[in-house]
C-alpha positions in Angstrom: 52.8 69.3 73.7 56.4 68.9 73.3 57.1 72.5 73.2 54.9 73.2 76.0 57.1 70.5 77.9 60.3 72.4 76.7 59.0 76.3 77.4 58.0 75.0 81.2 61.9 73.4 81.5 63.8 76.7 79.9 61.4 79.6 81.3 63.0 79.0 84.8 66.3 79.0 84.0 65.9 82.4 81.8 64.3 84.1 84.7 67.1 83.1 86.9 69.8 83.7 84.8 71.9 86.9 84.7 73.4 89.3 82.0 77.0 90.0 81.9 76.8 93.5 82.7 74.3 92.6 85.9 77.3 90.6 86.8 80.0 93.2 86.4 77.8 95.9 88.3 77.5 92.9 91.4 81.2 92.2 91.2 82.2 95.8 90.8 79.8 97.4 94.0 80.4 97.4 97.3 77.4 95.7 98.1 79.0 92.7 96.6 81.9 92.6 98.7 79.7 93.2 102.1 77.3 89.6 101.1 79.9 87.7 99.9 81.1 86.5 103.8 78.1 84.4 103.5 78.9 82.7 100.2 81.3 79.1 100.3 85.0 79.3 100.4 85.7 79.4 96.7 84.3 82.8 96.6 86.3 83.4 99.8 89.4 82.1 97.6 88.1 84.5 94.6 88.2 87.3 96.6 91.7 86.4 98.0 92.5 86.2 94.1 91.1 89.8 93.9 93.0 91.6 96.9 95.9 89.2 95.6 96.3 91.3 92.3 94.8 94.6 93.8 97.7 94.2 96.1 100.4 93.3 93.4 99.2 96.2 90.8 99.2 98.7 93.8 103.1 97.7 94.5 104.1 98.4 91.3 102.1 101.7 91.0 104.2 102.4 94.0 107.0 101.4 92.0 106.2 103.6 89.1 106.4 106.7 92.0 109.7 105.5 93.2 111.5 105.1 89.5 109.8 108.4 88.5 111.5 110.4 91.1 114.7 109.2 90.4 113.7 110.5 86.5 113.6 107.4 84.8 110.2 107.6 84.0 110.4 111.6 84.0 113.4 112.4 81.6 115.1 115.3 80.1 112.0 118.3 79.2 113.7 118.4 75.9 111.5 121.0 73.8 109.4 119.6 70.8 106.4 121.0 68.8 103.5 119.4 67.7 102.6 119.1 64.4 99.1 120.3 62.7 97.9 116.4 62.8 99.8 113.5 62.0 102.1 113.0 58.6 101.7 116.7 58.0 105.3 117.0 56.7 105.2 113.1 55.4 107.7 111.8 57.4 106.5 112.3 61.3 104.0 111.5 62.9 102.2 113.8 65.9 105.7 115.4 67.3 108.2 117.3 65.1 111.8 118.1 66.5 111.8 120.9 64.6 110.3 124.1 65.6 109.5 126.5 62.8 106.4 128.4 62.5 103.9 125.9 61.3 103.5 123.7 64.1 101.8 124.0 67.3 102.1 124.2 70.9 98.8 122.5 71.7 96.6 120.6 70.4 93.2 118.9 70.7 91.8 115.1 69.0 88.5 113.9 69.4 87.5 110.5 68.7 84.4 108.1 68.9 84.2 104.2 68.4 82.0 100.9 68.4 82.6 97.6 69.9 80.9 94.9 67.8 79.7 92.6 70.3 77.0 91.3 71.8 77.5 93.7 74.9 77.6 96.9 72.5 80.0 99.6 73.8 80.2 103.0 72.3 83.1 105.4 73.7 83.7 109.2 73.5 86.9 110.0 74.2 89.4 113.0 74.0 93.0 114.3 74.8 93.9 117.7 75.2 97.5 119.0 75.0 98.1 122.2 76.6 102.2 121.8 76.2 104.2 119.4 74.5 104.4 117.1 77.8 101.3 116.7 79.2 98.1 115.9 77.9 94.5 115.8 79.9 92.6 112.5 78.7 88.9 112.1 78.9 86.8 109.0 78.3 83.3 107.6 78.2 82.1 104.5 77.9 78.1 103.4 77.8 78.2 99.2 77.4 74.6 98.1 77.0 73.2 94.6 76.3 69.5 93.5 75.9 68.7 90.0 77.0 65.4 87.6 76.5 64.0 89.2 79.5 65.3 92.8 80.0 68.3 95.4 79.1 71.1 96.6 81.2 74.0 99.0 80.6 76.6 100.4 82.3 78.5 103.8 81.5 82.1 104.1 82.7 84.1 107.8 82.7 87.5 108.6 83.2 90.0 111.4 83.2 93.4 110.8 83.2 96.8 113.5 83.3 99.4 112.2 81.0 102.8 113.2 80.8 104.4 112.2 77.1 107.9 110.8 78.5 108.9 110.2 74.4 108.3 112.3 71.8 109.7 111.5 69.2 109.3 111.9 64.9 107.7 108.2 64.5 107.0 107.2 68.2 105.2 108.5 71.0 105.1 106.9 74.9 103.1 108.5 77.6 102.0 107.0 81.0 99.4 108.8 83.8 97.4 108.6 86.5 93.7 109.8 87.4 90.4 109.0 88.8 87.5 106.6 87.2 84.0 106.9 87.6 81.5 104.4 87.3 77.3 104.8 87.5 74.4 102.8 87.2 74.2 101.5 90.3 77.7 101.0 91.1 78.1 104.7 91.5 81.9 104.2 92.8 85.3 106.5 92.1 88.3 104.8 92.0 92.1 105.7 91.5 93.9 104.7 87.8 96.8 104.7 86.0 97.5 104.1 82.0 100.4 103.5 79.4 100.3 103.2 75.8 102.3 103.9 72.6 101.6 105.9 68.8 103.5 104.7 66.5 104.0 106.1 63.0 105.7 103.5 60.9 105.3 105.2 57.2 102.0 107.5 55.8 99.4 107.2 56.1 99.3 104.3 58.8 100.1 104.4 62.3 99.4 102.1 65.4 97.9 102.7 69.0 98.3 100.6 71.8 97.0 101.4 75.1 96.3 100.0 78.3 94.4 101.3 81.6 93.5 99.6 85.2 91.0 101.2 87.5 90.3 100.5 91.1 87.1 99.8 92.1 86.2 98.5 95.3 88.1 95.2 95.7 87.9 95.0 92.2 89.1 96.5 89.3 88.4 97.6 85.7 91.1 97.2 82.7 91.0 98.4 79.4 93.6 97.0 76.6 93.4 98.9 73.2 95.1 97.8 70.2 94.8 100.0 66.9 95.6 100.7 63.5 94.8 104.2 61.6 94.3 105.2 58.3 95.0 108.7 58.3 93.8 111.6 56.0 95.2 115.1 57.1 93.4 116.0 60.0 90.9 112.7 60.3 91.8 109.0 60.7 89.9 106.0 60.5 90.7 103.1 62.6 89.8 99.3 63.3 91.1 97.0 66.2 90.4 94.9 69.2 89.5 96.3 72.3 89.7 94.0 75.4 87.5 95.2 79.0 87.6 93.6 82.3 84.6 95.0 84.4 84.9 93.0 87.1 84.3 89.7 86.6 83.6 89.4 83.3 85.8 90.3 80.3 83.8 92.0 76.6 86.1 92.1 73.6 86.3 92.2 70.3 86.8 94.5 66.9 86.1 98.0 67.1 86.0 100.8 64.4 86.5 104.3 64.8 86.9 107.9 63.8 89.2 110.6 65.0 89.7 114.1 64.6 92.9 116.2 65.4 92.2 120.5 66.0 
């Protein structure tokens, strides 16, 4: 009797309760922004909050413009090779200032990883160098989550155009802008903009940190990425902690990964 008492008071409330990734698709579509005028003033003050930061970020991407035309953020084209993948030589990492005939012009690194969470995310993701300064960045995300009642996922893609502003033998710095896409019934483009760092402190280890921010709607999706890679000539093997606002709710936690430089 007593458990047909407590599946009468639970069954409700798991039939009205929502996943974390239905909630990042309402906060992230439009059609969340249009019904939210009828909804009491602390979601009027969220939203505020929302066009608040949307606001702030989009000053300092303005910012960003401004400083890179004056060549802050551009810097001297000083002419560097690549090398055949990371540690080749033993002492540098993906850039060699010198320029003999082993190394190349451009290069090409595939990669895949898993989020262990309870909202599973597996990403594709790749970065194509055609020179030594810029470098076309492609990722794809499917988060997916199954819940008492049903299963919801929701696939994010993104292409950024980087330009390497430090290429150094131990440390890398890039920054870039591009567009993100996301589906499954948000089905909205946005503008985005990334930074992030490789740094090769001593063989075979090195250390990624990344960070992204897409705009979508009046909301936004960020991505922080911190890594650390075991490398083994042309592979590396990798574990970290990947952080992803979508919206209004945040997934995290340790990934691990593989990686492959051509």
């Amino acid at each position: 009797m007593k458990r047909k008492l407590l599946l009468l008071v639970f069954i409700p409330f798991f039939l009205c309760s929502q996943s974390t990734l239905s909630n990042a698709k309402q906060s992230l579509s439009s059609s969340s922004s249009s019904s939210s005028s009828s909804n009491s003033n602390d979601d009027s003050d969220d939203d505020d909050d929302i066009n608040f930061f949307s606001a702030f970020f989009g000053e300092i991407f303005l910012d960003v413009f401004y400083y890179a035309s004056l060549g802050v953020f551009i810097g001297e084209p000083t002419e560097t090779a690549m090398n055949p993948y990371p540690y080749y030589n033993d002492k540098e990492g993906e850039y060699s200032i010198s320029l003999d005939g082993n190394l190349k012009k451009q290069s090409l690194k595939l990669g895949t990883n898993y989020l262990v969470n309870r909202v599973r995310g597996i990403e594709f993701n790749a970065v194509y160098k055609p020179v030594y300064l810029v470098g076309v960045e492609l990722s794809h995300i499917n988060f997916s989550e199954n819940t008492l009642l049903n299963s919801e996922s929701l696939n994010i893609t993104s292409v950024n155009l980087n330009y390497y502003r430090i290429r150094n033998r131990n440390i890398s710095m890039w920054w870039g802008l591009g567009v993100t896409y996301v589906g499954n019934g948000v089905n909205t483009a946005g503008v985005s903009y990334n930074f992030g760092t490789d740094i090769y402190p001593a063989k075979p280890i090195s250390l990624h940190l990344g960070w992204k921010q897409s705009f979508i709607n009046d909301n936004s999706v960020n991505v922080f990425k911190a890594q650390a890679k075991y490398h083994i000539k042309k592979t590396a093997l990798y574990t970290g902690y990947h952080n992803y606002k979508l919206g209004s709710e945040t997934v995290s936690g340790l990934v691990f990964g593989l990686e492959y430089t051509f």
